[in-house]
mmCIF entry with sequence, helices, sheets and N, C-alpha, C, O atoms, coordinates in Angstrom:
data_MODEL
# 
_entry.id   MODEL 
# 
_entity.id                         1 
_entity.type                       polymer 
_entity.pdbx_number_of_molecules   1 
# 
_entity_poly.entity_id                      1 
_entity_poly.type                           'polypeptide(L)' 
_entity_poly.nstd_linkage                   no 
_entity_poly.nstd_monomer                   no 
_entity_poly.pdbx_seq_one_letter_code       
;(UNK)(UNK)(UNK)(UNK)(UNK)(UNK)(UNK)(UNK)(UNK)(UNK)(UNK)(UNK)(UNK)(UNK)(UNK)(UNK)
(UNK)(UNK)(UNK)(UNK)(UNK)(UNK)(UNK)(UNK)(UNK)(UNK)(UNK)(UNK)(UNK)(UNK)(UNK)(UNK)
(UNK)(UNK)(UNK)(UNK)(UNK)(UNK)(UNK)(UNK)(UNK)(UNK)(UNK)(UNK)(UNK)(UNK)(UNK)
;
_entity_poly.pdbx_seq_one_letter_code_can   XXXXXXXXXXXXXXXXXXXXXXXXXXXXXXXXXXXXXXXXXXXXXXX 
_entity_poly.pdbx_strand_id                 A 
# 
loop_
_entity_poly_seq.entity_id 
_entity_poly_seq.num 
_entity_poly_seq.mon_id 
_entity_poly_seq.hetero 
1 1  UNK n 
1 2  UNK n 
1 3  UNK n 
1 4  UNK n 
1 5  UNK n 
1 6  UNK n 
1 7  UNK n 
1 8  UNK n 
1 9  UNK n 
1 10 UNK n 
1 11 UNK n 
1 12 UNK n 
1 13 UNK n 
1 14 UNK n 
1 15 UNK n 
1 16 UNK n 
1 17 UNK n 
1 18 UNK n 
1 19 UNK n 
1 20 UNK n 
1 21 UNK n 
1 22 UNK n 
1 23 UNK n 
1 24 UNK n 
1 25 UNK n 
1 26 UNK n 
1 27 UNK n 
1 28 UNK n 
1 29 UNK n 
1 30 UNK n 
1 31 UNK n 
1 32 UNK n 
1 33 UNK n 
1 34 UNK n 
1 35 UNK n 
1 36 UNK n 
1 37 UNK n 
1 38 UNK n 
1 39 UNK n 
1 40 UNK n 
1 41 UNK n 
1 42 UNK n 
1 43 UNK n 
1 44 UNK n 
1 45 UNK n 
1 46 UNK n 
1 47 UNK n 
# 
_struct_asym.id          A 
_struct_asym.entity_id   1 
# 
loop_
_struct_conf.conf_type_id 
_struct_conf.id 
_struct_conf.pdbx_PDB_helix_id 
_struct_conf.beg_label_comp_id 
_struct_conf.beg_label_asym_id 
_struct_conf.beg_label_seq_id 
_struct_conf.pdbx_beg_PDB_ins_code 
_struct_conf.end_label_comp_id 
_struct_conf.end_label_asym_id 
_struct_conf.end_label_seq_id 
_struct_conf.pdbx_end_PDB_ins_code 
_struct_conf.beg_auth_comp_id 
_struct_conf.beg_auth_asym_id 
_struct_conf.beg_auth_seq_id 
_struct_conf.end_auth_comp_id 
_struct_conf.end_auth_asym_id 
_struct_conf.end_auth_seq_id 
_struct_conf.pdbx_PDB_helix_class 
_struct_conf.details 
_struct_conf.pdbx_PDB_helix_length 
HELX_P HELX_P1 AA1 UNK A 6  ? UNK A 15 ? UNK A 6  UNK A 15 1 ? 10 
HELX_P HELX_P2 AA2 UNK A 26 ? UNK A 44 ? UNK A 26 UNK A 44 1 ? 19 
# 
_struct_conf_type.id          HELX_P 
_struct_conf_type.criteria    ? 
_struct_conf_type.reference   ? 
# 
loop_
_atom_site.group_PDB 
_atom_site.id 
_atom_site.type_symbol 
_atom_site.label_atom_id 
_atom_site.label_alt_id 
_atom_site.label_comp_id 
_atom_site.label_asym_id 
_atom_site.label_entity_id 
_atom_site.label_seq_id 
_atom_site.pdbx_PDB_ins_code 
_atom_site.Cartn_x 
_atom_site.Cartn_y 
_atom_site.Cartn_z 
_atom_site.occupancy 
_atom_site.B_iso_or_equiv 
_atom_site.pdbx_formal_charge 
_atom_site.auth_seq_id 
_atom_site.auth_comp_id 
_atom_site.auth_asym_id 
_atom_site.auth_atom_id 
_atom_site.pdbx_PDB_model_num 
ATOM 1   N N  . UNK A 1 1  ? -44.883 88.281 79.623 1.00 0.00 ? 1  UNK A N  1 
ATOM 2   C CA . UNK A 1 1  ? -44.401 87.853 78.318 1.00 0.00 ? 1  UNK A CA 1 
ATOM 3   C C  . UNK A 1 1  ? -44.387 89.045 77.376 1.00 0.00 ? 1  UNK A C  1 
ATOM 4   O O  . UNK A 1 1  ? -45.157 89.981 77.591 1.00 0.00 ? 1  UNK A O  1 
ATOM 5   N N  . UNK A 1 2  ? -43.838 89.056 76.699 1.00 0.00 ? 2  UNK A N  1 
ATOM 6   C CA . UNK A 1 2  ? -43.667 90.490 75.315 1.00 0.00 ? 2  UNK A CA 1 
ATOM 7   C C  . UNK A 1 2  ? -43.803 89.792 74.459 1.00 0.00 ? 2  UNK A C  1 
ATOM 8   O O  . UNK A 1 2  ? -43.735 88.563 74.441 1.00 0.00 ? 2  UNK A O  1 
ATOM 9   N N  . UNK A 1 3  ? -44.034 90.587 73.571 1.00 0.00 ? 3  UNK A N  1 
ATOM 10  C CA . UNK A 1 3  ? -44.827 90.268 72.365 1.00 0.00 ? 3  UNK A CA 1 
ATOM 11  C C  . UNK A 1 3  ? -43.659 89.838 71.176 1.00 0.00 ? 3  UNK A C  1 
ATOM 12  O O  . UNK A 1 3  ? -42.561 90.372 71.331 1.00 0.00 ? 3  UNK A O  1 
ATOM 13  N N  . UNK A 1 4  ? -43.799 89.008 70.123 1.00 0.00 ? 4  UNK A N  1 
ATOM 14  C CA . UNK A 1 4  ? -42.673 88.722 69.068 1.00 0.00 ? 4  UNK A CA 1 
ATOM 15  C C  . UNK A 1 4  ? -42.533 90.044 68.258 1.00 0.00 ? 4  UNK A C  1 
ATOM 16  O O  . UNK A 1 4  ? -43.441 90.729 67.786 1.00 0.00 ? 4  UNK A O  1 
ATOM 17  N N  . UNK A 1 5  ? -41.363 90.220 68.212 1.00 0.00 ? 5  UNK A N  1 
ATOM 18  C CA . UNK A 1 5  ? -41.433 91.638 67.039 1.00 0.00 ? 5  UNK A CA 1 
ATOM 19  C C  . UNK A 1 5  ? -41.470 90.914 65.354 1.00 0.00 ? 5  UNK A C  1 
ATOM 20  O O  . UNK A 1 5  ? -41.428 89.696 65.178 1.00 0.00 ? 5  UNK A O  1 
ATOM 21  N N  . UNK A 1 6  ? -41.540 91.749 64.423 1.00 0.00 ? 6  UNK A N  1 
ATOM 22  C CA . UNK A 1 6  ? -41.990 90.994 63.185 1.00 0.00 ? 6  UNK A CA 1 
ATOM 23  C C  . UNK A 1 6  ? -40.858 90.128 62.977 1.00 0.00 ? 6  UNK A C  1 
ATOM 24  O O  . UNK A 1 6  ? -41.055 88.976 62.589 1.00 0.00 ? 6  UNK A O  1 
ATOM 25  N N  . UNK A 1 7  ? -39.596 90.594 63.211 1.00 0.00 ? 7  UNK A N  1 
ATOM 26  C CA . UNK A 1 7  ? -38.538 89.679 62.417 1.00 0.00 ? 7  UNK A CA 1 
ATOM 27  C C  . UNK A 1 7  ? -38.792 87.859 63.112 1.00 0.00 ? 7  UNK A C  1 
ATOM 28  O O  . UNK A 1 7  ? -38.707 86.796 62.499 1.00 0.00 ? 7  UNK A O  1 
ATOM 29  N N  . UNK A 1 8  ? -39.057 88.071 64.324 1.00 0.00 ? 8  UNK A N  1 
ATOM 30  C CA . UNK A 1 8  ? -38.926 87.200 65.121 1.00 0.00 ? 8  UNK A CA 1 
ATOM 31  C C  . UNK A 1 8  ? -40.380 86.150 64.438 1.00 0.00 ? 8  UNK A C  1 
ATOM 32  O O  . UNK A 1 8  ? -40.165 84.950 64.267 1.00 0.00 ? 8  UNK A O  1 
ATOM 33  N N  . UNK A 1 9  ? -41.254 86.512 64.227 1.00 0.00 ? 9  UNK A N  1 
ATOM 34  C CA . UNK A 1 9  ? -42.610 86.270 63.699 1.00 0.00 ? 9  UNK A CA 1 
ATOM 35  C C  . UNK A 1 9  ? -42.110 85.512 62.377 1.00 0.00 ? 9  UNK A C  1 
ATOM 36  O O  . UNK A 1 9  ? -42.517 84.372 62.150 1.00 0.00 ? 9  UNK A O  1 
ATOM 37  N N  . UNK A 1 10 ? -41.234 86.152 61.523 1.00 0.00 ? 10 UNK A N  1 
ATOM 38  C CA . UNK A 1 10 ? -41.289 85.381 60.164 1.00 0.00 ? 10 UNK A CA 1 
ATOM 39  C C  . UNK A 1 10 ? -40.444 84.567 60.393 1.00 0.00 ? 10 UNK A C  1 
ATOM 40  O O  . UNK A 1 10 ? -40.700 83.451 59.941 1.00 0.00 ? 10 UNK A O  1 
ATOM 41  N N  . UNK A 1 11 ? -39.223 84.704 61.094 1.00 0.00 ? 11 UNK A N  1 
ATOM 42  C CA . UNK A 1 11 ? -38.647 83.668 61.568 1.00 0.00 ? 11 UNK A CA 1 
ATOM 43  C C  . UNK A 1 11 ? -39.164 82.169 61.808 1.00 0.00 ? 11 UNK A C  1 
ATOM 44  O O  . UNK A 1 11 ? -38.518 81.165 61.510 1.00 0.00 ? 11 UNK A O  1 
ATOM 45  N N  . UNK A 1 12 ? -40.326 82.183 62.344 1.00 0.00 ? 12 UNK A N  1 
ATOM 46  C CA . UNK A 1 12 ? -40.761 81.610 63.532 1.00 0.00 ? 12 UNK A CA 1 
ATOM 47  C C  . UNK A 1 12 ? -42.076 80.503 62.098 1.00 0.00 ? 12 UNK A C  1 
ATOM 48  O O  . UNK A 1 12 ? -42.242 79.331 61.761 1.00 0.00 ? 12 UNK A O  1 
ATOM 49  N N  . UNK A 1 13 ? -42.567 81.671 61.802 1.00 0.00 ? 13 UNK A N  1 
ATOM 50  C CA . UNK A 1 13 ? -43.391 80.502 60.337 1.00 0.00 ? 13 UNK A CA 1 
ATOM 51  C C  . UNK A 1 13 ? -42.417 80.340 59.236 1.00 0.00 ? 13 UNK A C  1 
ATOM 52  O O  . UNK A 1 13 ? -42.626 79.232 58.742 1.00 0.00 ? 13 UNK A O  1 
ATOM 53  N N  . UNK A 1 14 ? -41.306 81.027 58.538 1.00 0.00 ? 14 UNK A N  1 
ATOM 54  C CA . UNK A 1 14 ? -40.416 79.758 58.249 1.00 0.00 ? 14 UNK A CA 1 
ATOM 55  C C  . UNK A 1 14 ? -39.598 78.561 58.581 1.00 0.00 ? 14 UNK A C  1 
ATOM 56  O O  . UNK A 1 14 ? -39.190 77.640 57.873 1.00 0.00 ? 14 UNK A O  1 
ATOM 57  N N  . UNK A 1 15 ? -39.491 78.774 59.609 1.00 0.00 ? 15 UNK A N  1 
ATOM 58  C CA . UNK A 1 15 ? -39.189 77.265 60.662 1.00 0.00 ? 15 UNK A CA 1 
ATOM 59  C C  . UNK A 1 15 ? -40.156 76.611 60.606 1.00 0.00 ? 15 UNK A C  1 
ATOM 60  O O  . UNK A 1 15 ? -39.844 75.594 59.986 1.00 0.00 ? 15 UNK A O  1 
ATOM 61  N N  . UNK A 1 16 ? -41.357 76.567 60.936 1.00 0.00 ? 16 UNK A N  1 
ATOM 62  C CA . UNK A 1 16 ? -41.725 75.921 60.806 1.00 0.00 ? 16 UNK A CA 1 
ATOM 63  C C  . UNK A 1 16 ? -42.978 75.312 59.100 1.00 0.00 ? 16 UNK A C  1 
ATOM 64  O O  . UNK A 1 16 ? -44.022 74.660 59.090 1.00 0.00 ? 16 UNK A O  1 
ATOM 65  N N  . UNK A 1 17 ? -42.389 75.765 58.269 1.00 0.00 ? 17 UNK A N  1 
ATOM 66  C CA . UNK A 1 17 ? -42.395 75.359 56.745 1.00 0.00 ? 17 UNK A CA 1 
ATOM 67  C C  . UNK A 1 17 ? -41.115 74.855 56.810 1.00 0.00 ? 17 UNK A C  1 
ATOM 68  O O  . UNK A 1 17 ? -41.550 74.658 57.945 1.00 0.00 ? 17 UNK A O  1 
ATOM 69  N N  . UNK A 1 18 ? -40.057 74.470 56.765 1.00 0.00 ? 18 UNK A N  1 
ATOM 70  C CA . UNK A 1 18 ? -38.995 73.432 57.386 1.00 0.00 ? 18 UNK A CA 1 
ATOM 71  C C  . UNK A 1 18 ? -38.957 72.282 57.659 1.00 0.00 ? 18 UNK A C  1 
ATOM 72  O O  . UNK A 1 18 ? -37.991 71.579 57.362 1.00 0.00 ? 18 UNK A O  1 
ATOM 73  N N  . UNK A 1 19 ? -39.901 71.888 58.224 1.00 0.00 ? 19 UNK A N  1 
ATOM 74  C CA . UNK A 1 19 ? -40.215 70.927 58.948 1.00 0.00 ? 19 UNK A CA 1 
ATOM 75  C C  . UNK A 1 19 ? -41.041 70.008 58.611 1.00 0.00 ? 19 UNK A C  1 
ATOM 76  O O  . UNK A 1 19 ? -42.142 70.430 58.261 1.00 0.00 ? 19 UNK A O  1 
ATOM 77  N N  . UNK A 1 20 ? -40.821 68.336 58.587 1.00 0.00 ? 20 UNK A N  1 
ATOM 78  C CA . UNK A 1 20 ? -41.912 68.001 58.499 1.00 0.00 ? 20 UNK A CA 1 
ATOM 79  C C  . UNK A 1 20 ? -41.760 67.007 57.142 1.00 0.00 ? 20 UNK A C  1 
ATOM 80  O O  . UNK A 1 20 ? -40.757 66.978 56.429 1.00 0.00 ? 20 UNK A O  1 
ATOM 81  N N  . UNK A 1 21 ? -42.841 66.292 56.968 1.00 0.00 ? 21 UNK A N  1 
ATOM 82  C CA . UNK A 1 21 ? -42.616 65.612 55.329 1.00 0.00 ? 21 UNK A CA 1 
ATOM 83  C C  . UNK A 1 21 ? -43.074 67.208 54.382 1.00 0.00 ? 21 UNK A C  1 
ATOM 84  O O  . UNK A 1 21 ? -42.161 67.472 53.599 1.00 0.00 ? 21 UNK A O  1 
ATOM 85  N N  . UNK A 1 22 ? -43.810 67.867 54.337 1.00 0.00 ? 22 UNK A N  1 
ATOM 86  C CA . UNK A 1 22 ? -44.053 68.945 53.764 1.00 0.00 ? 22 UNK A CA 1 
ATOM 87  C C  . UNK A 1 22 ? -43.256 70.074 53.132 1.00 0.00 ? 22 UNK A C  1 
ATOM 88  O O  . UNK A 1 22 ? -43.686 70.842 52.271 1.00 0.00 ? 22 UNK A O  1 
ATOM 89  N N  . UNK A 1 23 ? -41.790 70.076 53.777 1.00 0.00 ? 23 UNK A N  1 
ATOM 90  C CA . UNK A 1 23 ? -40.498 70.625 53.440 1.00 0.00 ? 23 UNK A CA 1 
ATOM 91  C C  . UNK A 1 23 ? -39.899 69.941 52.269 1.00 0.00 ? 23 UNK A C  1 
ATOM 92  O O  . UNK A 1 23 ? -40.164 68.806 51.871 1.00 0.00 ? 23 UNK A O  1 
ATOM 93  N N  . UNK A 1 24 ? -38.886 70.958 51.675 1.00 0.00 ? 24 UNK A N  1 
ATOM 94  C CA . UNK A 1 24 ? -38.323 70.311 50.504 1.00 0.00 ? 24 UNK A CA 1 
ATOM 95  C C  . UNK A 1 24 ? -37.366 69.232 50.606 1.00 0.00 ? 24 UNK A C  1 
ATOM 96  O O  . UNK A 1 24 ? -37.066 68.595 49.596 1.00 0.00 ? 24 UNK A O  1 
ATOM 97  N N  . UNK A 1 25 ? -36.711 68.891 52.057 1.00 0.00 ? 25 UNK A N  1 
ATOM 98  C CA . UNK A 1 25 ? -36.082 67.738 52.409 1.00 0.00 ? 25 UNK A CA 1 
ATOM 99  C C  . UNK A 1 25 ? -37.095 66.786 52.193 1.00 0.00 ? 25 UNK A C  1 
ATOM 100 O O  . UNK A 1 25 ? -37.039 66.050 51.208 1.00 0.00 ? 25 UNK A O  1 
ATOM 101 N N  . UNK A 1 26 ? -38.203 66.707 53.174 1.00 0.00 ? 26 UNK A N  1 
ATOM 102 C CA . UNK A 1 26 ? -38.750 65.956 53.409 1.00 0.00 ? 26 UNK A CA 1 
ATOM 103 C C  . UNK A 1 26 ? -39.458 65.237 51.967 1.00 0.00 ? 26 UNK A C  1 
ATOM 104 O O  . UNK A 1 26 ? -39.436 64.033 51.710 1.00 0.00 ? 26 UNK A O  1 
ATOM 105 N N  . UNK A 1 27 ? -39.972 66.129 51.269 1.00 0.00 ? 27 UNK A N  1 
ATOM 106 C CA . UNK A 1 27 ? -40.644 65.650 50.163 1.00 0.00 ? 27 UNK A CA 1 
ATOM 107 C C  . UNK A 1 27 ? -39.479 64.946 49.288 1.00 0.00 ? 27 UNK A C  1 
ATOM 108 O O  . UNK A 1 27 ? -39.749 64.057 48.479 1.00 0.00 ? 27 UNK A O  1 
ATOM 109 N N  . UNK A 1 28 ? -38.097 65.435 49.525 1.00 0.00 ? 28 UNK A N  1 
ATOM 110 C CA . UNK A 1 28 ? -37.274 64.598 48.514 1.00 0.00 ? 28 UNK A CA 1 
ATOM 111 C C  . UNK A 1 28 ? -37.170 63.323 48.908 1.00 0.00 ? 28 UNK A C  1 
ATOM 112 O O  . UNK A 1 28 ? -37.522 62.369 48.213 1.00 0.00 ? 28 UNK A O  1 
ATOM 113 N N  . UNK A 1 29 ? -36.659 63.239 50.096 1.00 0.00 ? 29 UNK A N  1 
ATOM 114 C CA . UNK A 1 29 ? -36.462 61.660 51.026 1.00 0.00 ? 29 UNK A CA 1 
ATOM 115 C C  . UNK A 1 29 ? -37.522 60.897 50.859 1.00 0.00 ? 29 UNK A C  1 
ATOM 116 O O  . UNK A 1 29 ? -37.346 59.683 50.754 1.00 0.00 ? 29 UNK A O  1 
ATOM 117 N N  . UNK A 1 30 ? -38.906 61.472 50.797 1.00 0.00 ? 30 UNK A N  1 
ATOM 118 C CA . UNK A 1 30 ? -39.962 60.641 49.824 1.00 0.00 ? 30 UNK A CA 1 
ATOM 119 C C  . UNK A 1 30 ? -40.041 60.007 48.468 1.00 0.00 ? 30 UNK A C  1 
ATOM 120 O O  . UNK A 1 30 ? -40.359 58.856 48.173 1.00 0.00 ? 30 UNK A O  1 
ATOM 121 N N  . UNK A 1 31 ? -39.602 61.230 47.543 1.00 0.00 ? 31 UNK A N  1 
ATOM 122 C CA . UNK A 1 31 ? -39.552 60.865 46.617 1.00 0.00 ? 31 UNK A CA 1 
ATOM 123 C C  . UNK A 1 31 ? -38.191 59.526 46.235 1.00 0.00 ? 31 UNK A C  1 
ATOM 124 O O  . UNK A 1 31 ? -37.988 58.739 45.311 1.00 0.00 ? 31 UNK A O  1 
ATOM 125 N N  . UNK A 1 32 ? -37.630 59.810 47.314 1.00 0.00 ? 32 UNK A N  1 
ATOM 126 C CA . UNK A 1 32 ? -36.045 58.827 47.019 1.00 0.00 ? 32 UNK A CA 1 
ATOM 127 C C  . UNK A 1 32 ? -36.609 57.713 47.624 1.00 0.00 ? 32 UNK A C  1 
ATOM 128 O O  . UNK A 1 32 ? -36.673 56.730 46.886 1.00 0.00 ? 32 UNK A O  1 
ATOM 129 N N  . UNK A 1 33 ? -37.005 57.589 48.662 1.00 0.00 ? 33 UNK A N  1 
ATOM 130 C CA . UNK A 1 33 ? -38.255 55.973 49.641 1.00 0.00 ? 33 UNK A CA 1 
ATOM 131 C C  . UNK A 1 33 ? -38.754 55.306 48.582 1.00 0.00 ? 33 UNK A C  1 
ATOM 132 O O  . UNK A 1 33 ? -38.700 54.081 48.469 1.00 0.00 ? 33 UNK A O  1 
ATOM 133 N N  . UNK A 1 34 ? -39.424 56.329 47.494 1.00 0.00 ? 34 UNK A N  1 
ATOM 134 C CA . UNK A 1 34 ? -40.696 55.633 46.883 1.00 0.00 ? 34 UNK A CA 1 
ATOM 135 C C  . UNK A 1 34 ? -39.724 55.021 45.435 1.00 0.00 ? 34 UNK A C  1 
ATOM 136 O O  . UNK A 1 34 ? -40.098 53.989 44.878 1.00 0.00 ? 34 UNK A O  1 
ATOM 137 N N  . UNK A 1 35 ? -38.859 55.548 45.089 1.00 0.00 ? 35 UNK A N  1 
ATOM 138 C CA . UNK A 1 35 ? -38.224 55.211 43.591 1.00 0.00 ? 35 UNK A CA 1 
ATOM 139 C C  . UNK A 1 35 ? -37.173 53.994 44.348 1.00 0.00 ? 35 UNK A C  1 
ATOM 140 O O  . UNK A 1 35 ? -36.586 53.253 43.560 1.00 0.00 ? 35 UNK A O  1 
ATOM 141 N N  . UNK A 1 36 ? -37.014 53.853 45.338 1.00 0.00 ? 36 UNK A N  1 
ATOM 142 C CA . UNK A 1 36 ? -36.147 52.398 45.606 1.00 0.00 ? 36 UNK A CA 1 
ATOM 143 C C  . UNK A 1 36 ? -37.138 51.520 45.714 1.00 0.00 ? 36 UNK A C  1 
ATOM 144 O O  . UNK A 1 36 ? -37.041 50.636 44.863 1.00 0.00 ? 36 UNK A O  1 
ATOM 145 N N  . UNK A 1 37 ? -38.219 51.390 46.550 1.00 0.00 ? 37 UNK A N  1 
ATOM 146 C CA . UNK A 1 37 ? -39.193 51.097 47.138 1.00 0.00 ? 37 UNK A CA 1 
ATOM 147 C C  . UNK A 1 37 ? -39.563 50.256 45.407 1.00 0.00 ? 37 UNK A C  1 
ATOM 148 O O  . UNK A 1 37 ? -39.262 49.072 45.257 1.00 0.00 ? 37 UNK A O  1 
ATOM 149 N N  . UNK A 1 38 ? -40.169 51.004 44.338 1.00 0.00 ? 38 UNK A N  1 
ATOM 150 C CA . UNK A 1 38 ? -40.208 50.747 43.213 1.00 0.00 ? 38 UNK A CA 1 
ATOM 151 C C  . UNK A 1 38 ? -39.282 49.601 42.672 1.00 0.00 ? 38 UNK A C  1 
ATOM 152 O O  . UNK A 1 38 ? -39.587 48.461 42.322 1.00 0.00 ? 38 UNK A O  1 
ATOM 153 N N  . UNK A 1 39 ? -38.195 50.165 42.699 1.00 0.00 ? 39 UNK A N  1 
ATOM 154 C CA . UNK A 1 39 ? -36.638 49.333 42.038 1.00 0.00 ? 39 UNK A CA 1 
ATOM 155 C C  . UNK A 1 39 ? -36.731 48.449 42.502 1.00 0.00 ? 39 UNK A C  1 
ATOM 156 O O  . UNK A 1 39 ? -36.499 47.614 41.628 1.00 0.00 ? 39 UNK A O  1 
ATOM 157 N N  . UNK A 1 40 ? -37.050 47.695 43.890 1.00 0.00 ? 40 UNK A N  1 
ATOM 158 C CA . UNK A 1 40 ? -37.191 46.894 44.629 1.00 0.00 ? 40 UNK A CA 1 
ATOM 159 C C  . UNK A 1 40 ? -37.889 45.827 44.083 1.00 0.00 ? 40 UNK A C  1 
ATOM 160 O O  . UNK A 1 40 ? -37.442 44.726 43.760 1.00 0.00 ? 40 UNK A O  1 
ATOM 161 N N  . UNK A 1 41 ? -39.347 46.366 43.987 1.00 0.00 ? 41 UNK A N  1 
ATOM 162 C CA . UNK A 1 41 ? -40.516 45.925 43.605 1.00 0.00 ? 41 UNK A CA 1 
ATOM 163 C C  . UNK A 1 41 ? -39.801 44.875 42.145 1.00 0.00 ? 41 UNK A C  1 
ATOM 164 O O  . UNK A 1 41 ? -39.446 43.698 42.084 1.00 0.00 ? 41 UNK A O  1 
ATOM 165 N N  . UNK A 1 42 ? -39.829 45.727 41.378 1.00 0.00 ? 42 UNK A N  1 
ATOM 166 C CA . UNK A 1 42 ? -39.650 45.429 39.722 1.00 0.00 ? 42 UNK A CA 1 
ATOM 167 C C  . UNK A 1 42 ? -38.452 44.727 40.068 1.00 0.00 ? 42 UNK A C  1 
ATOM 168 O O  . UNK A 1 42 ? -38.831 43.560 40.172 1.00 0.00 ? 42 UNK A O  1 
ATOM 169 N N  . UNK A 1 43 ? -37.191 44.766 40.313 1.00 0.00 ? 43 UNK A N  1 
ATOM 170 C CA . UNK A 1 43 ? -36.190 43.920 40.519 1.00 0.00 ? 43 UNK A CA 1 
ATOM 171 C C  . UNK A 1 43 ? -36.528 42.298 41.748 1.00 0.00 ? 43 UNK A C  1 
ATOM 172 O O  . UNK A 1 43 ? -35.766 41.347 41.574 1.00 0.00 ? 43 UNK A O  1 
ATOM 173 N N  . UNK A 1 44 ? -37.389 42.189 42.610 1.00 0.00 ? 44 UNK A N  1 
ATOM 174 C CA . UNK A 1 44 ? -38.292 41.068 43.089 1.00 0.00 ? 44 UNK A CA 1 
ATOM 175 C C  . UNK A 1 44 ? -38.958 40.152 42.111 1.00 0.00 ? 44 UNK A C  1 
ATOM 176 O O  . UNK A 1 44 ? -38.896 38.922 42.119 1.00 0.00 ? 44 UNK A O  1 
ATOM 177 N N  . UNK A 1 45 ? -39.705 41.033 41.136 1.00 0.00 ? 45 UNK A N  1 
ATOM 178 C CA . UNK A 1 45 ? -40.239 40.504 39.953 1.00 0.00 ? 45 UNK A CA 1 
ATOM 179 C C  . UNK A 1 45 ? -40.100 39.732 38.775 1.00 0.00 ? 45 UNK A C  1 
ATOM 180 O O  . UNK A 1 45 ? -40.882 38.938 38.253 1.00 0.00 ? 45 UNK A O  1 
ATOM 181 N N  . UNK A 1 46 ? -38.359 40.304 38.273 1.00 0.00 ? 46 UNK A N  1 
ATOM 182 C CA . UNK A 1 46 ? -38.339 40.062 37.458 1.00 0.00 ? 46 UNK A CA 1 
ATOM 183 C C  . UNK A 1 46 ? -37.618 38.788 37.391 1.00 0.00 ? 46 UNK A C  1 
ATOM 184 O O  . UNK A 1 46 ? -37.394 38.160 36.356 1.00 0.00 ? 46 UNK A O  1 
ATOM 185 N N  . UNK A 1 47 ? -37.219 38.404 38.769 1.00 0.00 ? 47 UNK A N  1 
ATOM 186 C CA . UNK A 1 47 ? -36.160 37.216 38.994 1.00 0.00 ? 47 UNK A CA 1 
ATOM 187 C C  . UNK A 1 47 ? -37.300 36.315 38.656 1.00 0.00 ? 47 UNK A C  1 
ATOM 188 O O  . UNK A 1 47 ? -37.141 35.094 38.645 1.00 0.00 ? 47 UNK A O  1 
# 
């Protein structure tokens, strides 16, 4: 096996900060889950 050269290295830990609920996708698609999720709630309610 050979060793990663650096480019390959940073490559390799920004992929994987990418990934995951922890990424800026991920944390948005949360934040969008939780504000329907909400709307939901309060619109159930108010009927």
């Amino acid at each position: 096996m050979s060793e990663l050269s650096d480019q390959e290295m940073r490559f390799a830990e920004l992929s994987q900060r990418w990934h995951g609920w922890g990424s800026p996708v991920g944390l948005g698609l949360f934040v969008l889950c939780a504000a329907l999720a909400a709307a939901a709630l309060i619109g159930a309610l108010s009927i």
